[in-house]
Residue frames as qw, qx, qy, qz and C-alpha x, y, z in Angstrom:
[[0.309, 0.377, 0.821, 0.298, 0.04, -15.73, 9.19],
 [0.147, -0.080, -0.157, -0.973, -1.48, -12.71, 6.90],
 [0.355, -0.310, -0.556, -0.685, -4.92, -14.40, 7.17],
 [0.318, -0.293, -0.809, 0.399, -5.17, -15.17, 10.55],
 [0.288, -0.834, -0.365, -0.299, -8.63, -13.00, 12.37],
 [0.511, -0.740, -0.173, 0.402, -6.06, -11.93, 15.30],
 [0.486, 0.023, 0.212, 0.848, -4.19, -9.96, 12.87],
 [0.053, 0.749, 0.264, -0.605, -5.00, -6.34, 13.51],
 [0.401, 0.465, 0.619, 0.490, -6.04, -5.20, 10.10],
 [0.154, -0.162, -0.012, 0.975, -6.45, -1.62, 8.70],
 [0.260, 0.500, 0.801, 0.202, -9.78, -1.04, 7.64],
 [0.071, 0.369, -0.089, -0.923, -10.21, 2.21, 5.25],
 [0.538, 0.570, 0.561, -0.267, -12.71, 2.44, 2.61],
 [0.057, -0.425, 0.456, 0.780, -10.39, 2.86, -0.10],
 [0.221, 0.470, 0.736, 0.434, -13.00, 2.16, -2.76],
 [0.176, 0.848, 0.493, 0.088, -14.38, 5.74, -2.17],
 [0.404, -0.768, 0.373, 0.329, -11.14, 7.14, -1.23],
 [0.655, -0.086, 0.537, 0.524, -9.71, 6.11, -4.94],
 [0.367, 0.743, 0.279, 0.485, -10.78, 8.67, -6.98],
 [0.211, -0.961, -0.041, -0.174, -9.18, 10.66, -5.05],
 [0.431, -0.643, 0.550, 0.312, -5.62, 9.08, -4.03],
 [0.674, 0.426, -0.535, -0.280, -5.56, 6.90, -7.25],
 [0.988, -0.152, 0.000, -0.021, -4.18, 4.45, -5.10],
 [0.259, 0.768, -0.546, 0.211, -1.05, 6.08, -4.15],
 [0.688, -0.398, 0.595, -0.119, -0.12, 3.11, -1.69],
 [0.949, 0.199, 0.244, -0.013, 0.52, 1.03, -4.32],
 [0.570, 0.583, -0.375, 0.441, 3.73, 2.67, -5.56],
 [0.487, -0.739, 0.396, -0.243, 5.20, 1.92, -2.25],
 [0.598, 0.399, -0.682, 0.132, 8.52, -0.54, -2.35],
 [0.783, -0.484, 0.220, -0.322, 8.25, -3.23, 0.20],
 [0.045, 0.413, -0.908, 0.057, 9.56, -6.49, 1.18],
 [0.819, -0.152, -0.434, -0.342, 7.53, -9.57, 0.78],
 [0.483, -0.355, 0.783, -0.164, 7.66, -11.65, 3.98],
 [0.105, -0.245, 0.962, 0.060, 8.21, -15.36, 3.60],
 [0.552, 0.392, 0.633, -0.375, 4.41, -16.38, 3.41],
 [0.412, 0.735, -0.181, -0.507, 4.17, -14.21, 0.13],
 [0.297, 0.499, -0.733, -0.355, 7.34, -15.77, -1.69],
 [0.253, 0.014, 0.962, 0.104, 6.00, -19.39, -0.50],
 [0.563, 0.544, 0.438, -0.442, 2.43, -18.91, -2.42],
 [0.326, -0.073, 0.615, 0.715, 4.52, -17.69, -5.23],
 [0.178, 0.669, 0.722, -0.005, 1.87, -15.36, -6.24],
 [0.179, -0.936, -0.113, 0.281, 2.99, -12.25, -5.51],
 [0.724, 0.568, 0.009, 0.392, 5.68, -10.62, -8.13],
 [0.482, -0.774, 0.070, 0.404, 8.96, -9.42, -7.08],
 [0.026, 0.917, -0.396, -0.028, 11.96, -7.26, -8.27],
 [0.919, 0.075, -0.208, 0.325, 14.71, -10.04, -9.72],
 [0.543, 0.495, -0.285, 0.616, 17.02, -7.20, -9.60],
 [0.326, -0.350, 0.406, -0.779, 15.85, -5.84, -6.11],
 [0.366, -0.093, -0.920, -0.107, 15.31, -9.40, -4.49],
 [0.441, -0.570, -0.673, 0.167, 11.74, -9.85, -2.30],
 [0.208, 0.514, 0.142, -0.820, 10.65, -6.28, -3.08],
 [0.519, 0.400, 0.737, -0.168, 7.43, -6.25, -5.04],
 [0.364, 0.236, 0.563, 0.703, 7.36, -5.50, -8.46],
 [0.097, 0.809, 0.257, -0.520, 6.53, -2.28, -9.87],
 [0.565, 0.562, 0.469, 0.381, 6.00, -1.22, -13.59],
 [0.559, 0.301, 0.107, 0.765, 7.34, 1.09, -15.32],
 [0.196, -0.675, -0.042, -0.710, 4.69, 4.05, -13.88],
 [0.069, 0.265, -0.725, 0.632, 5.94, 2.97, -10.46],
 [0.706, -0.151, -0.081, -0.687, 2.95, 1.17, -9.84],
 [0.690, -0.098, 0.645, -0.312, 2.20, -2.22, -8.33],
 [0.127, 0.064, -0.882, -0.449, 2.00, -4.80, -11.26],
 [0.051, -0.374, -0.925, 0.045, -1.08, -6.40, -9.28],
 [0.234, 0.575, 0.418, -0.663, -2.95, -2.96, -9.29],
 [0.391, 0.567, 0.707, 0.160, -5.44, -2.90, -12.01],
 [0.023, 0.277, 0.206, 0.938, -6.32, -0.18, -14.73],
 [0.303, -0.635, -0.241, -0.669, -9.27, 0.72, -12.78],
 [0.062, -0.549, 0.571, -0.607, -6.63, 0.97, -9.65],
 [0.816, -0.469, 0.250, -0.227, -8.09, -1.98, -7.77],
 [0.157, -0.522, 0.838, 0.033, -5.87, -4.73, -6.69],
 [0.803, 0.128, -0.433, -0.388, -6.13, -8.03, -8.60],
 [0.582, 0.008, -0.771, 0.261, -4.47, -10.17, -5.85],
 [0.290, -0.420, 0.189, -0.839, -6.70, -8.57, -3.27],
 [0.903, -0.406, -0.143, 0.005, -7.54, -12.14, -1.01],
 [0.892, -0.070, -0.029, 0.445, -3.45, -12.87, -1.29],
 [0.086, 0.829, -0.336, 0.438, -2.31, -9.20, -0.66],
 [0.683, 0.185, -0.520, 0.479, 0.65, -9.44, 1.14],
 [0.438, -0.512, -0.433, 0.599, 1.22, -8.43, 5.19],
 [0.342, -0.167, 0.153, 0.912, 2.43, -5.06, 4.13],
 [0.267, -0.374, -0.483, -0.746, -0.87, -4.06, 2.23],
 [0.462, -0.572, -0.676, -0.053, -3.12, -5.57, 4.86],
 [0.571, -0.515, -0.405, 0.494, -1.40, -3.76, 7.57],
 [0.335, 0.172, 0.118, 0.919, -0.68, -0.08, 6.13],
 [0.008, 0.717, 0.578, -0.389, -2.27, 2.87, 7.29],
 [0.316, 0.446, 0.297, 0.783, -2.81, 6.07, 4.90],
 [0.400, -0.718, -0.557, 0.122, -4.54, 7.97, 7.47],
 [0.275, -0.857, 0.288, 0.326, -1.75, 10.09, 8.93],
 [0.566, -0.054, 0.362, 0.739, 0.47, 9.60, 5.72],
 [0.230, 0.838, 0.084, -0.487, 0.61, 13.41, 4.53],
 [0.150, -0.044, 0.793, 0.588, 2.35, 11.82, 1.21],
 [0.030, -0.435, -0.876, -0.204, -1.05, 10.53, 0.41],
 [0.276, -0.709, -0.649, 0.038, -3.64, 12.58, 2.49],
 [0.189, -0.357, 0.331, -0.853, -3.57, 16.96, 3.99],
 [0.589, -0.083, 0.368, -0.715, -7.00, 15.72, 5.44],
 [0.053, -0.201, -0.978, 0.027, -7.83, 11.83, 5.37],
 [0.153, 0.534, 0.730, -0.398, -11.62, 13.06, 7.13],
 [0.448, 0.681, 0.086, -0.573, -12.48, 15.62, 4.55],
 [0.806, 0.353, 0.430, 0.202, -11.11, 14.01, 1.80],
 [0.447, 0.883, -0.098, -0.108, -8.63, 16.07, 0.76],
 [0.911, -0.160, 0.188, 0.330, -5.79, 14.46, -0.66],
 [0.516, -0.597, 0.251, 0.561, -2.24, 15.71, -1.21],
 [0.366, 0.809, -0.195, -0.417, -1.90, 18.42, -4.33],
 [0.006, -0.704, 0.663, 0.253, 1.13, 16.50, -5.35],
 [0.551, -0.039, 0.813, 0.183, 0.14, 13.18, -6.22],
 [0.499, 0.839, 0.102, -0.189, -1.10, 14.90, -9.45],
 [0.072, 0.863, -0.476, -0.154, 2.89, 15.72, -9.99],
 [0.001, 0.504, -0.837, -0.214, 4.62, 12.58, -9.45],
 [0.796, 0.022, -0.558, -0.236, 3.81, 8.72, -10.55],
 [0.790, -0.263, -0.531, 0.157, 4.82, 7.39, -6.89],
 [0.508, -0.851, -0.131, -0.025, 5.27, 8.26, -3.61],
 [0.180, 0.627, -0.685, 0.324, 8.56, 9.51, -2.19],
 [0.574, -0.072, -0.732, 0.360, 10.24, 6.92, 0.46],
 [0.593, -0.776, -0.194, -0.086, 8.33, 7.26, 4.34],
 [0.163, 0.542, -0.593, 0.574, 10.24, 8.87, 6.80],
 [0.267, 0.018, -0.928, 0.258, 9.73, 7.08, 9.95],
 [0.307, 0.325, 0.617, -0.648, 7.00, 8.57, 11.57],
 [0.563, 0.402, -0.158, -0.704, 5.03, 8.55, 7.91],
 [0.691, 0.448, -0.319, -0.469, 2.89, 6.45, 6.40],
 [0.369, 0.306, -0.870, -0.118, 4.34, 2.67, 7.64],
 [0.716, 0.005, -0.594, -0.367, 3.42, -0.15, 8.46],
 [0.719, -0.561, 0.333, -0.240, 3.28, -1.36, 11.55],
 [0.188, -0.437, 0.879, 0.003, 6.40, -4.23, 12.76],
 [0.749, -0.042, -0.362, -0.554, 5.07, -7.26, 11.41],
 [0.683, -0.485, 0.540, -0.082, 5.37, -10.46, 13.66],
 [0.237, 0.593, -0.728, -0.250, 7.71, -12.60, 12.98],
 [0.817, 0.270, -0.429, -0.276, 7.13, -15.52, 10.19],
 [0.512, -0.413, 0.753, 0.020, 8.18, -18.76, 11.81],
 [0.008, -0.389, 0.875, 0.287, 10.31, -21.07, 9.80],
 [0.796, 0.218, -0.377, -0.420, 8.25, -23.83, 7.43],
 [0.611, -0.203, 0.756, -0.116, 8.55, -27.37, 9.20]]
Protein backbone atom coordinates (compact mmCIF):
# COMPACT_ATOMS: atom_id res chain seq x y z
CA UNK A 1 0.00 0.00 0.00
CA UNK A 2 1.69 3.55 -1.12
CA UNK A 3 0.10 5.14 2.00
CA UNK A 4 0.82 2.85 4.52
CA UNK A 5 3.38 4.77 7.65
CA UNK A 6 5.72 1.49 7.34
CA UNK A 7 6.57 2.46 3.94
CA UNK A 8 10.07 3.82 4.01
CA UNK A 9 9.60 7.14 2.32
CA UNK A 10 12.24 9.55 0.82
CA UNK A 11 12.14 12.69 2.44
CA UNK A 12 14.05 15.65 0.41
CA UNK A 13 13.02 19.14 0.51
CA UNK A 14 12.36 19.46 -3.00
CA UNK A 15 10.47 22.72 -2.61
CA UNK A 16 13.89 24.50 -2.14
CA UNK A 17 15.72 22.17 -4.27
CA UNK A 18 13.29 23.25 -7.40
CA UNK A 19 14.69 26.17 -8.56
CA UNK A 20 17.38 24.51 -9.02
CA UNK A 21 16.56 20.89 -10.58
CA UNK A 22 13.23 22.19 -12.09
CA UNK A 23 11.99 19.02 -11.12
CA UNK A 24 14.03 16.83 -13.22
CA UNK A 25 12.43 13.59 -11.59
CA UNK A 26 9.46 14.15 -13.19
CA UNK A 27 10.58 13.33 -16.74
CA UNK A 28 11.38 9.93 -15.53
CA UNK A 29 9.28 6.89 -17.39
CA UNK A 30 7.91 4.51 -14.90
CA UNK A 31 5.45 1.87 -14.40
CA UNK A 32 2.39 2.46 -12.38
CA UNK A 33 1.86 -0.41 -9.92
CA UNK A 34 -1.63 -1.81 -9.60
CA UNK A 35 -2.82 0.55 -6.70
CA UNK A 36 -2.26 3.59 -9.15
CA UNK A 37 -4.27 2.08 -12.22
CA UNK A 38 -7.11 0.98 -9.55
CA UNK A 39 -7.68 4.83 -8.28
CA UNK A 40 -7.66 5.64 -11.90
CA UNK A 41 -6.10 8.89 -11.20
CA UNK A 42 -2.93 8.72 -12.34
CA UNK A 43 -2.43 9.15 -16.39
CA UNK A 44 -0.73 6.64 -18.43
CA UNK A 45 0.86 6.11 -21.93
CA UNK A 46 -2.13 4.23 -24.15
CA UNK A 47 0.61 3.55 -26.48
CA UNK A 48 3.25 2.54 -23.78
CA UNK A 49 0.69 0.65 -21.44
CA UNK A 50 1.04 1.49 -17.33
CA UNK A 51 3.89 3.97 -17.94
CA UNK A 52 2.92 7.44 -16.83
CA UNK A 53 2.14 9.96 -19.14
CA UNK A 54 4.42 12.53 -20.25
CA UNK A 55 3.77 15.67 -22.49
CA UNK A 56 5.20 16.68 -25.15
CA UNK A 57 8.36 18.55 -23.06
CA UNK A 58 8.89 15.11 -21.53
CA UNK A 59 7.38 16.13 -18.50
CA UNK A 60 4.91 14.50 -16.13
CA UNK A 61 1.33 15.66 -17.17
CA UNK A 62 0.57 15.92 -13.26
CA UNK A 63 3.58 18.38 -12.77
CA UNK A 64 2.36 21.86 -12.69
CA UNK A 65 3.63 25.15 -14.47
CA UNK A 66 5.11 26.20 -11.30
CA UNK A 67 6.80 22.46 -11.32
CA UNK A 68 4.85 21.22 -8.30
CA UNK A 69 2.93 18.07 -8.54
CA UNK A 70 -0.87 18.37 -8.71
CA UNK A 71 -1.56 14.72 -7.65
CA UNK A 72 0.87 15.11 -4.79
CA UNK A 73 -1.45 13.01 -1.83
CA UNK A 74 -2.02 10.15 -4.82
CA UNK A 75 1.62 10.21 -6.19
CA UNK A 76 2.32 6.95 -7.15
CA UNK A 77 4.97 4.28 -5.26
CA UNK A 78 7.63 5.30 -7.68
CA UNK A 79 7.56 9.11 -6.72
CA UNK A 80 7.19 8.43 -3.03
CA UNK A 81 10.07 6.12 -3.04
CA UNK A 82 12.83 7.82 -5.42
CA UNK A 83 15.90 9.15 -4.28
CA UNK A 84 17.76 12.16 -6.21
CA UNK A 85 20.48 12.31 -3.80
CA UNK A 86 23.16 10.19 -5.47
CA UNK A 87 21.47 10.60 -8.99
CA UNK A 88 24.42 12.57 -10.82
CA UNK A 89 21.66 13.01 -13.79
CA UNK A 90 19.98 15.39 -11.48
CA UNK A 91 22.59 16.50 -8.79
CA UNK A 92 27.19 16.98 -9.02
CA UNK A 93 26.52 17.95 -5.27
CA UNK A 94 22.92 17.23 -3.71
CA UNK A 95 24.59 19.09 -0.15
CA UNK A 96 25.77 22.22 -1.80
CA UNK A 97 23.22 22.52 -4.13
CA UNK A 98 24.77 22.22 -7.14
CA UNK A 99 22.85 20.66 -9.70
CA UNK A 100 23.92 19.02 -12.96
CA UNK A 101 25.07 21.73 -15.87
CA UNK A 102 23.06 19.68 -18.24
CA UNK A 103 19.64 19.79 -17.22
CA UNK A 104 19.76 23.32 -18.80
CA UNK A 105 20.47 21.23 -22.26
CA UNK A 106 17.95 18.64 -22.38
CA UNK A 107 13.95 18.58 -21.50
CA UNK A 108 14.34 15.07 -19.58
CA UNK A 109 16.54 12.93 -18.06
CA UNK A 110 18.44 10.19 -19.89
CA UNK A 111 17.31 6.45 -18.78
CA UNK A 112 19.16 5.35 -15.02
CA UNK A 113 21.75 3.00 -15.26
CA UNK A 114 21.43 0.69 -12.45
CA UNK A 115 23.34 2.02 -9.81
CA UNK A 116 21.67 5.72 -10.68
CA UNK A 117 19.02 7.44 -9.53
CA UNK A 118 16.20 4.35 -8.84
CA UNK A 119 13.96 3.49 -6.93
CA UNK A 120 14.16 1.17 -4.56
CA UNK A 121 12.23 -2.72 -5.34
CA UNK A 122 8.85 -1.97 -4.44
CA UNK A 123 6.93 -4.73 -2.42
CA UNK A 124 4.82 -6.61 -4.02
CA UNK A 125 0.96 -5.40 -4.61
CA UNK A 126 -1.23 -8.27 -3.53
CA UNK A 127 -4.06 -9.20 -5.77
CA UNK A 128 -7.66 -7.20 -5.05
CA UNK A 129 -10.10 -9.77 -3.24
Amino acid sequence: DKYSDALETVEIDCEARLPLCKGACCTQPFVLGAQDLDEGLIRWQYGDPYVNERGDDGRCVHQGEDLHCTVHQQRPLFCRMYDCRNDPRIWLDFDRRVPNPSLAERPQLPAATPDEGEAPEAPPQEANS
